[in-house]
Every structure is written in C-alpha cells, then in structure tokens.
DRENVO-256963 format. One record per residue (C-alpha): residue number from 0; residue in one letter; x, y, z. Coordinates in pm, 1 decimal. Example, Ala and Ser with C-alpha at 12.3 -4.5 7.8 and 13.67 -1.06 7.14 Angstrom:
# DRENVO-256963
i  aa  xx  yy  zz
0  A  1230.0  -450.0  780.0
1  S  1367.0  -106.0  714.0
END
This chain:
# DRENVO-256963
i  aa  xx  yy  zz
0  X  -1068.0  -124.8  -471.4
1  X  -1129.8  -344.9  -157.8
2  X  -1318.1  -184.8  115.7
3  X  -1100.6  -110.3  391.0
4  X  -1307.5  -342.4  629.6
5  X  -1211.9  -641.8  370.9
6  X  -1038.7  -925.4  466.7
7  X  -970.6  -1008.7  97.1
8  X  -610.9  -847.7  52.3
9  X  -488.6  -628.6  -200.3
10  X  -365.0  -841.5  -531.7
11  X  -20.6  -744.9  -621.2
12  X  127.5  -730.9  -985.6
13  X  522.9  -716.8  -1050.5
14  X  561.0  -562.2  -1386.0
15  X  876.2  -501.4  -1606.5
16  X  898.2  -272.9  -1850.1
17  X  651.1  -36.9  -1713.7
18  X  771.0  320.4  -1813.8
19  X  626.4  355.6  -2199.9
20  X  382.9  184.4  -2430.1
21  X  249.2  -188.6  -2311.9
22  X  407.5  -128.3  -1982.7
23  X  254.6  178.5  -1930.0
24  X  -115.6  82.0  -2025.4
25  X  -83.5  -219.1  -1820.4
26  X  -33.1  -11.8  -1497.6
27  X  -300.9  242.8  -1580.1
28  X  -480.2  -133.9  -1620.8
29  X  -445.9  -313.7  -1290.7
30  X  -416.7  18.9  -1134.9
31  X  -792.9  114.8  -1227.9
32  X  -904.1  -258.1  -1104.4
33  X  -755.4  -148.2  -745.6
34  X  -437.4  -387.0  -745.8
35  X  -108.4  -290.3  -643.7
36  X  137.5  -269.8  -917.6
37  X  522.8  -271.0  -802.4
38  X  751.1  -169.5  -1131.8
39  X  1078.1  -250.3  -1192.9
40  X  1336.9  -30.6  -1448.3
41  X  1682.7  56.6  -1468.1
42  X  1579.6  404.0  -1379.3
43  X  1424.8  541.2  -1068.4
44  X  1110.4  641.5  -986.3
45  X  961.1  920.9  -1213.4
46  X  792.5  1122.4  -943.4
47  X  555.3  1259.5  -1272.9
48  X  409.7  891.9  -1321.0
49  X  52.6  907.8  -1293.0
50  X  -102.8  673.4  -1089.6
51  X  -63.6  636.5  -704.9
52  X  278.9  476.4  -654.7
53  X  626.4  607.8  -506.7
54  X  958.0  479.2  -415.6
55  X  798.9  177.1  -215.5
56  X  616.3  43.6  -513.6
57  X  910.7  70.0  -787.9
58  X  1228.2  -150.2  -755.3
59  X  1541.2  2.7  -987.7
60  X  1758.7  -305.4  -1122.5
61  X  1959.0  -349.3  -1423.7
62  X  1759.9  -661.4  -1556.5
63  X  2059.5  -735.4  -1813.6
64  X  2308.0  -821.7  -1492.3
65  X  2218.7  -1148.6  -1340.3
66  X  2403.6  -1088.3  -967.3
67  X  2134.9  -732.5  -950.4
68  X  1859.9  -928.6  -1100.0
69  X  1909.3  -1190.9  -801.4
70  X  1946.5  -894.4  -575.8
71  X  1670.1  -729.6  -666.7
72  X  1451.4  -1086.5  -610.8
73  X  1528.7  -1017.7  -282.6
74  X  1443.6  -654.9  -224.0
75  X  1069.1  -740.3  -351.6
76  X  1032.7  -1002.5  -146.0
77  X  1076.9  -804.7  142.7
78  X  820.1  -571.2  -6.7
79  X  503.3  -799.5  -42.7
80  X  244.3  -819.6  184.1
81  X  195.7  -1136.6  378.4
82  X  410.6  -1336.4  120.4
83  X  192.1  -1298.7  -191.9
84  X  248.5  -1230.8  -572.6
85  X  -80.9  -1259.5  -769.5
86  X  97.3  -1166.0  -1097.1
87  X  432.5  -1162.0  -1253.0
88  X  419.9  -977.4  -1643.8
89  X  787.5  -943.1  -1780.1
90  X  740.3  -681.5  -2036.6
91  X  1075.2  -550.6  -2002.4
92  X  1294.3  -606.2  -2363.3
93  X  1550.0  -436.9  -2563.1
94  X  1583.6  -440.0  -2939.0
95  X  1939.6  -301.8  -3013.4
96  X  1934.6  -141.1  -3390.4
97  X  2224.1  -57.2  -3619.4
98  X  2309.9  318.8  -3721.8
99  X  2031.4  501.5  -3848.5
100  X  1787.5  262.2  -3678.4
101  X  1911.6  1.6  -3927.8
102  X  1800.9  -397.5  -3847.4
103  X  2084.1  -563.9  -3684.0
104  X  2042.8  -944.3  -3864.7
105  X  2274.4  -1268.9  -3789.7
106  X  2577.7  -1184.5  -3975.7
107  X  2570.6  -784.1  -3789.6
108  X  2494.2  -885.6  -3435.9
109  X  2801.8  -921.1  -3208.4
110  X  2826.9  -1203.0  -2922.9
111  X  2774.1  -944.0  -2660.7
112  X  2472.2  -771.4  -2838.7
113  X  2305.8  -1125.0  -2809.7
114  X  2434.9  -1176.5  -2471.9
115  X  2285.3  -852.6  -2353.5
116  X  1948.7  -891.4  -2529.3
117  X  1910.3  -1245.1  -2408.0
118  X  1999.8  -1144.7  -2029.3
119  X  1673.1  -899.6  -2025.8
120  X  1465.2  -1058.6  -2292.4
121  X  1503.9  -1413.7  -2174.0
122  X  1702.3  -1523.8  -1876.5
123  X  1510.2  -1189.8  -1663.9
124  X  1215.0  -1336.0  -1685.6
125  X  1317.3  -1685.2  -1543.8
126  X  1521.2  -1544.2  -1291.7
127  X  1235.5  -1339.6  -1139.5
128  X  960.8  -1611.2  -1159.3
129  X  1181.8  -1887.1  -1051.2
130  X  1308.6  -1650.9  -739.0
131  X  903.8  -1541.0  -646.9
132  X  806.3  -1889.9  -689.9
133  X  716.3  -1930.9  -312.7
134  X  488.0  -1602.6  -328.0
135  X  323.7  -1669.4  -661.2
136  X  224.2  -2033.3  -501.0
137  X  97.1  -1852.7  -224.1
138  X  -116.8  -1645.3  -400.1
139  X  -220.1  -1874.3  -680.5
140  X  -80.4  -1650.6  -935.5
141  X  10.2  -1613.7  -1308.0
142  X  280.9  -1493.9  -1520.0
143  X  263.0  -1364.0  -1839.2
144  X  541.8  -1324.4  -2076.0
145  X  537.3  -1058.4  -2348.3
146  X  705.5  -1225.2  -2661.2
147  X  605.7  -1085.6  -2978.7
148  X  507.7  -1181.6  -3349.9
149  X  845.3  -1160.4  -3438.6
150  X  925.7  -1425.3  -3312.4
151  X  740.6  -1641.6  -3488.1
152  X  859.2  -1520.1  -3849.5
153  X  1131.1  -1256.4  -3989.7
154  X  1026.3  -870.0  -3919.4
155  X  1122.2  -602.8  -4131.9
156  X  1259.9  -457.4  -3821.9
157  X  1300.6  -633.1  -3510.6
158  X  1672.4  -722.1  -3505.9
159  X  1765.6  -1107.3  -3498.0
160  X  1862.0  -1106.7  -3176.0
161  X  1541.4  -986.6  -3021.6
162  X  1304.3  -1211.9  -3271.9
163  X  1512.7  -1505.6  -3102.2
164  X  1546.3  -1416.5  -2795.0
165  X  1105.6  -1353.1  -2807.7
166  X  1107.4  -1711.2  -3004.7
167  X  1315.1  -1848.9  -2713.5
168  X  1041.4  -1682.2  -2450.1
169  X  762.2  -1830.5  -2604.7
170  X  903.0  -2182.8  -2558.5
171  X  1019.7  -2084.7  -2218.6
172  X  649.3  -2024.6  -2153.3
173  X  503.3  -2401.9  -2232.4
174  X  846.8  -2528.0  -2000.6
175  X  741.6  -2299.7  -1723.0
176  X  382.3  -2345.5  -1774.4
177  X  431.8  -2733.0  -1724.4
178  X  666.1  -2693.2  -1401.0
179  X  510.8  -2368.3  -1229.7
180  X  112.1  -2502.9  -1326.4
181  X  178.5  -2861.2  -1099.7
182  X  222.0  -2582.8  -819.5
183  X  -120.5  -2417.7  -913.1
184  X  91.2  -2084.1  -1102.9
185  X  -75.9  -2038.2  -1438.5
186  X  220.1  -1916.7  -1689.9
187  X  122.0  -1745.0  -2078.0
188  X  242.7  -1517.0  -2363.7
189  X  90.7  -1264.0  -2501.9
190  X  281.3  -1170.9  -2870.2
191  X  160.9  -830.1  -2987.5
192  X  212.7  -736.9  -3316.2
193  X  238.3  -401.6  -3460.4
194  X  109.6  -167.2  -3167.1
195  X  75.7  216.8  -3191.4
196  X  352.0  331.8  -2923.6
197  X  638.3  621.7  -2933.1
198  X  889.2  352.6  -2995.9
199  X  741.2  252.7  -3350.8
200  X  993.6  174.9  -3608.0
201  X  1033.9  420.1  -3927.4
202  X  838.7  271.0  -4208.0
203  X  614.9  90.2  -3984.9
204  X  285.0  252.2  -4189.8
205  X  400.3  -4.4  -4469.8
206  X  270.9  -309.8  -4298.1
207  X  -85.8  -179.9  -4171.1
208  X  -191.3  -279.3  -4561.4
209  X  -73.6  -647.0  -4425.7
210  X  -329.4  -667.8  -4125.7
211  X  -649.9  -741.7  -4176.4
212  X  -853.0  -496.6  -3954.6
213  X  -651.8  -239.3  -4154.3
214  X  -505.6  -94.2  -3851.4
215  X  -249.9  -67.5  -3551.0
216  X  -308.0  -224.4  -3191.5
217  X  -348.8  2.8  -2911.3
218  X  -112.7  -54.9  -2586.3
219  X  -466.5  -87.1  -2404.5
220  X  -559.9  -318.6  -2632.9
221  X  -261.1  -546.4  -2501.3
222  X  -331.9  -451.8  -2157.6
223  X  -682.0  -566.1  -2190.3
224  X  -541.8  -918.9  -2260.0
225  X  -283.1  -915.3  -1997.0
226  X  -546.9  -828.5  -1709.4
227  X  -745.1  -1127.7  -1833.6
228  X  -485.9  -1338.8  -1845.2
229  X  -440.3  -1311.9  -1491.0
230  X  -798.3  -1296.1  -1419.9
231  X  -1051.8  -1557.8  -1295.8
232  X  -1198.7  -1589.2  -1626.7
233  X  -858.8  -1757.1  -1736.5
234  X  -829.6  -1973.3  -1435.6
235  X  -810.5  -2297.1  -1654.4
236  X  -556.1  -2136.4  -1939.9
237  X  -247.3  -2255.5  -1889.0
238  X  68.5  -2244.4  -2137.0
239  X  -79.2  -2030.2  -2450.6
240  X  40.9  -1735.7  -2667.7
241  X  -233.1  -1480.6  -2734.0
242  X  -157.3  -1329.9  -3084.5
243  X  -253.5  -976.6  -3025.5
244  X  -167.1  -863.9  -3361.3
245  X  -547.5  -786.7  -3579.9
246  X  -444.8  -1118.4  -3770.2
247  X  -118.1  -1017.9  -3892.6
248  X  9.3  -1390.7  -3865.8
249  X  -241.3  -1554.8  -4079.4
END
C-alpha cells in the first residue's frame, strides 16, 4: 500500500465479473498489492464481500443493455481519482445452457440468446474501454480481456454462442491492441481453460485426463497472470493471449 505521505497515487483497477471464481481471485489479487479495485455487476454491493470496498467502489449495471452500459461509463468516471484508470479486466460473461445444463450448439441457439451473450461477452468490453479511453491514457494503463480456450476449438460444454462470442474477443484484442497501444494503453487476453470454480460444468472430471499437468487451474492461478499483465514486468507486451489452461491446447 502507498504510504500516506506518497505522492505516487493509488492505481485503480475496473473489473467485471468480480462476484465468483476469476473475478473473485482477481480482487483478493490487486487488493493484496494495495490498488483500488472498483467492480461492476448487475447486482449490488454484497456488504459480506471480503476485502475493503463499499458502495463507492462497486458500480451496478446491466452489461447486456448498451444505453446502461454507456450510463454506467459515466458514473465511473466521476468516481476516479484525478482522471486515472491503470487497468480495465472485463471478466464479466454469460454462457446460457439448455435444460438440464445441456450445450446450446448452432442449430439450438436463438437470435436473441446470441444477441444477449454477445452484448456482455463482446460489445461490454469495447464499450467500457473505448468510453475510459481518456483515463486509461492518462494513467498509461492496460486492459485485459478474459476470452477462453473455447474459443479457439469446440468444448464439450461451452455453448456456441459463448465459444464465438470469446473467439470474437480474442480478435477484438489484436484490433484494440493496435488502436489503444499508439496511445501508450497496452490491451491482452488471457484464455483460461478448465479452472476449478463453483460454476464447473457436470462431467468436467472427464477432461483433466486431456491436460497435461493432470490437473485443474486455480482462479489464483488466473489472477496471477492478470496482475502481471498489467504490471511493469509486461510493459512491452502488447496484443497476446496467455493460454492459462496446463497445456490443454497442444
């Protein structure tokens, strides 16, 4: 944590998705290293979260309607100190299933299930970065996008909507990393694989034989590769996807 004497101000990470899993390592993350971390989620604040944050430090916005999306833009502007965003991670994603937790494929998937998917899976994370542009300059900041192994090939469960919607993300990352990095913002992907959270599909145990350390990530695991993505140590990478995935993809 800076020393209250310190002229250095606090950095300040915007993170979707924060409630469960990925999200919720990643705040436990940057919150350990001292940095601010504001969350964003269709649901308020749960007063039970552990780490110091409140009201002021979560912004509640339905990331699948453009028009609150924009609104909500606005409302963290307000909210950071002298103008700065030093990280942007849109974690936030939905993965609609059939019933019984059935995969929804092409021929399943109605045009508003890929609508909706695509508005919080895709156009979100544009819509924020684009609309904190001026603070992430400011700051010399990075975004990173959490797409996923999926996709990249066909998953036993992630619906066809989500694995295109994350395959549409990951080429959304080289765009934005071209256009955002001639204004000195840094933009990557991180695409975790099969990771140990509450939200792990039935059947899931069948793959670990598939992975070559034998295993399932950890959310800090993922977390670990998010803070260094925005970290000095990754000052010069600029428009990659980190497989986090024990070597699932090779």
């Amino acid at each position: 944590m800076p020393q209250p004497h310190s002229n250095i101000p606090r950095r300040t990470l915007l993170l979707t998705g924060a409630s469960r899993g990925i999200g919720h390592a990643t705040v436990i993350r940057f919150s350990s290293a001292g940095w601010r971390v504001i969350t964003c989620s269709r649901h308020p604040f749960p007063e039970e979260c552990p780490w110091d944050a409140g009201p002021e430090d979560h912004i509640q916005v339905d990331l699948a309607d453009h028009d609150d999306t924009e609104r909500a833009v606005k409302e963290i502007r307000s909210r950071l100190e002298g103008g700065m965003l030093h990280a942007l991670v849109n974690n936030a994603a939905i993965s609609p299933k059939a019933a019984g937790g059935a995969r929804m494929g092409t021929i399943e998937t109605d045009v508003d299930t890929w609508q909706h998917v695509f508005n919080v899976n895709f156009f979100a994370p544009i819509t924020l970065a684009r609309g904190l542009i001026e603070e992430l300059k400011a700051a010399k900041g990075s975004v990173v996008n959490v797409t996923s192994i999926a996709g990249s090939r066909v998953h036993p469960f992630a619906g066809a909507a989500y694995a295109t919607s994350k395959a549409a993300l990951a080429a959304l990352t080289r765009e934005m990393a071209s256009d955002f990095g001639r204004h000195g913002v840094r933009v990557n992907a991180i695409a975790p694989g099969e990771i140990d959270t509450a939200i792990l599909s039935p059947g899931t145990e069948k793959i670990i034989p598939q992975i070559p350390l034998g295993r399932l990530g950890t959310p800090d695991e993922v977390a670990r590769v998010i803070y260094a993505l925005t970290a000095e140590t990754s000052s010069y990478v600029n428009g990659a996807e980190i497989h986090i995935n024990g070597g699932q993809h090779v």
